[in-house]
ZAMARGU-4260 file (C-alpha; in steps of 0.2 Angstrom, whole numbers, plus 5000, padded with zeros to 4 digits):
<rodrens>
0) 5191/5149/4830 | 5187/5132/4838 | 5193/5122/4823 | 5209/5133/4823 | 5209/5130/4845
5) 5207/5112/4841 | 5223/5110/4828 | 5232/5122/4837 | 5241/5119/4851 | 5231/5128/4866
10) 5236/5145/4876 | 5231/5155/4887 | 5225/5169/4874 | 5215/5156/4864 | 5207/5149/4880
15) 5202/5166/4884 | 5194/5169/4868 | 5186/5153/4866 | 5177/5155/4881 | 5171/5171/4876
20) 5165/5165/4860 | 5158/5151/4869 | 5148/5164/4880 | 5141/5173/4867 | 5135/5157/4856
25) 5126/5153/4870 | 5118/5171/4874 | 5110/5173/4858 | 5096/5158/4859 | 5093/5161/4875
30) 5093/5181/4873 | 5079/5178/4859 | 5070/5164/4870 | 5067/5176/4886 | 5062/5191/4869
35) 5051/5177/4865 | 5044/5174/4879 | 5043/5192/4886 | 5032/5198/4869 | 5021/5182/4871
40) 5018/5189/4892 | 5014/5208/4886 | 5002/5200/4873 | 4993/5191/4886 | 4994/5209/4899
45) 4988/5221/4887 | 4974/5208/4880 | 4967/5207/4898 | 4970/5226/4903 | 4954/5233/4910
50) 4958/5255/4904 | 4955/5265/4921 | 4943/5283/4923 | 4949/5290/4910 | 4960/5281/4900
55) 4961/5281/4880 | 4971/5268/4871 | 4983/5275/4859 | 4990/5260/4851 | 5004/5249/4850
60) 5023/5255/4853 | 5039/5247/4854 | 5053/5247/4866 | 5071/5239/4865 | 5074/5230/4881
65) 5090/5225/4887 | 5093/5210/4897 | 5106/5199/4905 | 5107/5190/4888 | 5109/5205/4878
70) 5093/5217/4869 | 5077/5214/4858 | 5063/5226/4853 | 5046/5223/4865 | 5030/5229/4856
75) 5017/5234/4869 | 5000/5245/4870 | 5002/5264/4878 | 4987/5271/4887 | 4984/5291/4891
80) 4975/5301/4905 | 4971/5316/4896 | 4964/5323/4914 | 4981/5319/4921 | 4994/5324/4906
85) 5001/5306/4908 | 5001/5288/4899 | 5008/5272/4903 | 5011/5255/4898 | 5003/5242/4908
90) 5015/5228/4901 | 5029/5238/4906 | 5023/5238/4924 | 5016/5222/4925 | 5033/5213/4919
95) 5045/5223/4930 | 5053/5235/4917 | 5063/5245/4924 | 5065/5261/4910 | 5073/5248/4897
100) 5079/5234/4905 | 5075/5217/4910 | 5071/5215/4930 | 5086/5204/4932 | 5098/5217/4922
105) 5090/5232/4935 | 5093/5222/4948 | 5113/5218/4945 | 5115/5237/4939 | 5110/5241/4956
110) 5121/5229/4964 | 5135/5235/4953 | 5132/5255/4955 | 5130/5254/4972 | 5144/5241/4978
115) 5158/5248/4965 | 5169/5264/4970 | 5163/5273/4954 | 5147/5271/4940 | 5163/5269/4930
120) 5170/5255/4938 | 5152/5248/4939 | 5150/5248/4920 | 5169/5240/4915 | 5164/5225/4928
125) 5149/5222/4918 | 5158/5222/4904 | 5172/5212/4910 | 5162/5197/4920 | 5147/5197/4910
130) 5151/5202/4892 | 5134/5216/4898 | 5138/5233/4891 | 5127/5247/4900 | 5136/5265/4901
135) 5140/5275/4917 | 5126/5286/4914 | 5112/5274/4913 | 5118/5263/4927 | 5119/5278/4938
140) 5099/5282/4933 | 5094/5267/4937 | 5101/5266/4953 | 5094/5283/4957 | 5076/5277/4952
145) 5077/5261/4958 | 5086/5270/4974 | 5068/5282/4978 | 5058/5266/4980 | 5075/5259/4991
150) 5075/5272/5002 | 5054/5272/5006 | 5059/5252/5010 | 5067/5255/5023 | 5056/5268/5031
155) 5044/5258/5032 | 5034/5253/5048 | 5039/5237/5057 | 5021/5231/5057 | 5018/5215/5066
160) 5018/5202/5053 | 5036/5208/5048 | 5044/5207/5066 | 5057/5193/5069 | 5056/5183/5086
165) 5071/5187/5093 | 5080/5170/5099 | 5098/5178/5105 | 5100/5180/5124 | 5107/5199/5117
170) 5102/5211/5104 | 5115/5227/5101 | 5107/5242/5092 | 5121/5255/5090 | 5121/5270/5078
175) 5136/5284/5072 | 5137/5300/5060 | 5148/5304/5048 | 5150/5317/5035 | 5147/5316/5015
180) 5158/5329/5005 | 5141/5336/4994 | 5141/5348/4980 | 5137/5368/4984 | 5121/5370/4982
185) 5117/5358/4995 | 5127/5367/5010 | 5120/5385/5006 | 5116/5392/5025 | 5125/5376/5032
190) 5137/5380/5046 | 5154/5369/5046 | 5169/5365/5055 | 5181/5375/5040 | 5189/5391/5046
195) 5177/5402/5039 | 5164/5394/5046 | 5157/5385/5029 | 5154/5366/5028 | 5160/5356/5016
200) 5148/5339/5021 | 5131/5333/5029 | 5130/5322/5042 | 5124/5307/5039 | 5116/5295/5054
205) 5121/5275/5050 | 5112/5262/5062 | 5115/5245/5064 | 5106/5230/5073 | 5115/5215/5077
210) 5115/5199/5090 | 5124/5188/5101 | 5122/5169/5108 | 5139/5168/5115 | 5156/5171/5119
215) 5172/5164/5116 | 5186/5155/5125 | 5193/5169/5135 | 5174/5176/5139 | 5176/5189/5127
220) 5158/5190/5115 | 5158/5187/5099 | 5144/5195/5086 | 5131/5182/5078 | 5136/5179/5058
225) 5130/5189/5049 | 5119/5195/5061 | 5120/5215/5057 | 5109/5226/5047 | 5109/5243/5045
230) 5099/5258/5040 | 5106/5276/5035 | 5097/5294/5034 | 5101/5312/5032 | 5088/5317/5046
235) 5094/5325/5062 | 5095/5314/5074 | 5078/5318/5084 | 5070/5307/5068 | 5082/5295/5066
240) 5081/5289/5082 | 5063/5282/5078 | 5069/5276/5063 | 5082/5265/5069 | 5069/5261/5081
245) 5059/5254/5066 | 5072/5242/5062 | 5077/5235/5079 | 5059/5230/5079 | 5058/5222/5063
250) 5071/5213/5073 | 5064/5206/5087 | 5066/5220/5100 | 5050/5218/5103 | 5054/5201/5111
255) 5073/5201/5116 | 5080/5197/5131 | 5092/5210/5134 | 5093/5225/5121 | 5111/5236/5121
260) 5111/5251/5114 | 5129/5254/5110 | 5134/5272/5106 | 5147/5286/5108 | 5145/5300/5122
265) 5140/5314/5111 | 5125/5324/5116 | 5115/5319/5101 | 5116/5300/5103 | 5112/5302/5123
270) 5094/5312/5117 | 5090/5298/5103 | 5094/5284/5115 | 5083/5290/5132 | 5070/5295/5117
275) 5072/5280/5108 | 5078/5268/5118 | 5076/5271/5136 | 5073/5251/5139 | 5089/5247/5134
280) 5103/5245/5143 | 5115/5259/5137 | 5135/5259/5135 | 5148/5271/5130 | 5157/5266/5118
285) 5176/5264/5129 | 5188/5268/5116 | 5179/5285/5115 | 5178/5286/5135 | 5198/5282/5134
290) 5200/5296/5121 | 5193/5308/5131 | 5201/5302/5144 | 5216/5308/5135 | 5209/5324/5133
295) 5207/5326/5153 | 5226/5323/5154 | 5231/5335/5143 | 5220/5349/5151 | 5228/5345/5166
300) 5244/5344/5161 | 5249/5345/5142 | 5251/5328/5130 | 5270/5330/5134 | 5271/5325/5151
305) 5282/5310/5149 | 5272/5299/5158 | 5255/5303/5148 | 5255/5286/5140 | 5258/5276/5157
310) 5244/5288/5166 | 5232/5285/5151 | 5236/5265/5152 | 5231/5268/5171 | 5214/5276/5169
315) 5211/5263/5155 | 5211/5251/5168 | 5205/5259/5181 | 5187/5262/5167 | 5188/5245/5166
320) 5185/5241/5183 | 5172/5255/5186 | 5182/5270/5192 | 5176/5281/5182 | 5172/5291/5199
325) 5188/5289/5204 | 5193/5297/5188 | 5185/5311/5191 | 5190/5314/5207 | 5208/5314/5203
330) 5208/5325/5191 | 5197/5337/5200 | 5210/5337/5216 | 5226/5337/5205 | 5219/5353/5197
335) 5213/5361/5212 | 5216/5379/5211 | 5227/5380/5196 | 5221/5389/5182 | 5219/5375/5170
340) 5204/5370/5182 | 5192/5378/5169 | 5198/5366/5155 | 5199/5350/5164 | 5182/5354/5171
345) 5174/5354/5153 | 5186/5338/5149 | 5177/5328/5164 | 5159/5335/5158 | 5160/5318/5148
350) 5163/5306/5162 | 5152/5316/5173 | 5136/5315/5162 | 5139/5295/5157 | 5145/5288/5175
355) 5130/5276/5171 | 5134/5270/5155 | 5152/5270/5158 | 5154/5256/5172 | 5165/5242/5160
360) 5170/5229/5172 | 5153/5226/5174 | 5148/5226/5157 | 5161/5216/5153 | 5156/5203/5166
365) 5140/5202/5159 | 5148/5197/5144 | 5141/5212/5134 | 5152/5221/5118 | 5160/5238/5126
370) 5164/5244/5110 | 5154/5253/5096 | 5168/5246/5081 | 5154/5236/5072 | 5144/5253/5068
375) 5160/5264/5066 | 5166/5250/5052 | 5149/5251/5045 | 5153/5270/5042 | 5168/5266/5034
380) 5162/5253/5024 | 5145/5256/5020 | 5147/5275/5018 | 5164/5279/5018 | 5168/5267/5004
385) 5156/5272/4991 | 5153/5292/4995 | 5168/5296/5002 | 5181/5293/4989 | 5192/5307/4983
390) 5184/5320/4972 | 5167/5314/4974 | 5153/5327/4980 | 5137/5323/4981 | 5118/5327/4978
395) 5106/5325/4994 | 5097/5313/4983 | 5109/5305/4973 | 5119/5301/4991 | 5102/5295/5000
400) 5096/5283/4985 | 5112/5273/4985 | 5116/5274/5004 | 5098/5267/5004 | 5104/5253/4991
405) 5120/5250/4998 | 5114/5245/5017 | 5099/5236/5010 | 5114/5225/5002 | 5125/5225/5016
410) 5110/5217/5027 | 5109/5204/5015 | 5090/5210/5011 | 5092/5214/4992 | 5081/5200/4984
415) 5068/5203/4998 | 5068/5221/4993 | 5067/5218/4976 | 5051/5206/4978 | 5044/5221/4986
420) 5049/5233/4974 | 5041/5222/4957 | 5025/5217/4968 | 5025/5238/4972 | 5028/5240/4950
425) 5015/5227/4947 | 5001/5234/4958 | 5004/5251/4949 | 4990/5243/4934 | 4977/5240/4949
430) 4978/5259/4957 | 4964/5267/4949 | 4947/5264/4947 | 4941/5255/4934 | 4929/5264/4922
435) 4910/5262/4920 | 4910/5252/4907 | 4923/5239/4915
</rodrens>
């Protein structure tokens, strides 16, 4: 091929297929170094393995690994708790196997089947950009393994040596639900919004922690790069309150100067932020404030007035100059004893239960972010784009682990996760007792 390249007058096609060739040249010697290398280390782990209580060495085995390079056969020793009904290899552990692949190969398979739209996409990708052939099937079980250990991550107390110092003047802590189409057995007894009352999803709770040092030209404020991480749960809300609480710590709240928490008006979100988050300064988030404002003029009197939109435009600003109360008022004194007076009331209940939160010109002159967009694009994104695509239903499990996966990525935390996660494989050797003659 490189002769022929060489004589030949160049294409596109022969490029294409020189480098390819190129590629795989190269893969082999360094496919066997890293085998090489790899045998030489589980030589070295299972000559220096102390057995635990009860263990009984039951000889050598091997394994094919399968790494970024490509695969090769790993002979290590397997050990067996007879007590326990259950063996291990120590090597396997120790060198960061995860089922048959290489630490790096786990890792980008996690990084692939978490970040494409489908495991099927995942596995042409690697295929395409990596000459790495892994099936759908086993990238999806590694991500599920891989996405346990994930998920326990990020649950994780914020213990002191793990808390940032928090140097932004603002901190934003802001959290939303949203629903995950899921397989049957998992919504038996669950009631929905469907007209027979069924549901079709589970909530899930995103929640995202993010800063900012300043504004820009026109006073508006302007999010800190890359400033955002997020955390996801199925829990109800009364638990993932403390666990969003968890990661604002880790954060810094501990030591920020002023903390927002950044939410819509639903009932929920109001319980987790006085429970959670009672310090904070709390703020509607206005575009929901403005739709149920919309809400309020059609109680009163129907969407096709024709001078809803102008009326609309005219509370809008009226928000944003803290009239809320004025808002109210209005309504209440238009709809004075006509019989729509019910419905507006229960329109209003949302302005009258967040008059607090919902004071914008004075938010806004404090330079603060008056809307929750970075945590409803989050849902989008994060969840939306991964669990929410069309004919996709999922396990409680299978949509945890990578939801887990996916906002670990998307705060820019993978690598520091998967130190944790080899140290947490390594440490497995070291977890029972050594036996007496040890």
């Amino acid at each position: 091929m490189i002769a022929r390249f060489s004589a030949g007058e160049p294409n596109g096609v022969a490029v294409q297929q020189l480098e390819l060739l190129v590629r795989t040249a190269i893969f082999k010697p360094a496919n066997a170094l890293v085998g090489c290398l790899l045998q030489a280390a589980a030589d070295r782990i299972d000559a220096s393995y102390q057995p635990k209580l009860g263990e009984q060495r039951k000889g050598r085995e091997g394994l094919q690994v399968q790494g970024i390079f490509g695969s090769f056969a790993l002979e290590r020793d397997y050990y067996y708790q007879a007590q326990q009904q259950q063996g291990h290899y120590p090597a396997d552990a120790a060198l960061g196997l995860e089922v048959s692949y290489t630490p790096a190969l786990a890792k980008l398979l996690c990084l692939e089947g978490a970040d494409e739209a489908t495991y099927l996409k995942a596995e042409r990708h690697l295929e395409q950009t990596g000459g790495i052939t892994v099936s759908a099937r086993q990238i999806q079980r590694v991500v599920q393994r891989v996405g346990g250990a994930a998920q326990q991550w990020q649950a994780r107390p914020a213990r002191p040596a793990d808390c940032q110092r928090c140097d932004a003047p603002i901190m934003y802590v802001s959290a939303d639900g949203t629903g995950v189409p899921m397989v049957p057995a998992e919504l038996v007894g669950r009631k929905g919004k469907q007209a027979d009352g069924k549901a079709k999803t589970r909530q899930v709770y995103l929640g995202c922690v993010f800063t900012q040092h300043r504004v820009d030209a026109k006073g508006h404020p302007v999010r800190d790069w890359e400033s955002t991480t997020y955390v996801s749960g199925f829990m109800p809300i009364d638990q993932f309150g403390p666990f969003l609480r968890q990661e604002a710590l880790r954060r810094g709240y501990g030591t920020a100067a002023t903390v927002v928490l950044l939410i819509d008006g639903a009932t929920g979100l109001e319980n987790m932020g006085k429970l959670a988050f009672k310090d904070c300064i709390q703020i509607v988030d206005f575009f929901h404030a403005l739709e149920h404002a919309g809400w309020v003029l059609e109680a009163l009197h129907g969407k096709a007035q024709p001078d809803y939109k102008s009326r609309l435009r005219h509370w809008a600003k009226w928000l944003l100059k803290d009239k809320v109360e004025d808002l109210i008022a209005e309504s209440r004194q238009a709809c004075a004893g006509l019989p729509q007076t019910p419905a507006v009331e229960q329109a209003l209940h949302y302005f009258v239960s967040n008059v607090s939160r919902m004071q914008y010109g004075t938010f806004r002159k404090a330079h603060y972010f008056i809307g929750s967009g970075v945590v409803e694009a989050g849902c989008k994104t994060v969840i939306g784009g991964r669990c929410k695509q069309s004919g996709m239903f999922w396990s409680d499990v299978g949509a945890e682990n990578i939801l887990a996966l996916r906002c670990i990525n998307s705060s820019r935390r993978l690598d520091e996760f998967w130190k944790h996660h080899l140290n947490a494989l390594a440490a497995l050797n070291d977890s029972l007792p050594l036996t007496a003659a040890a």
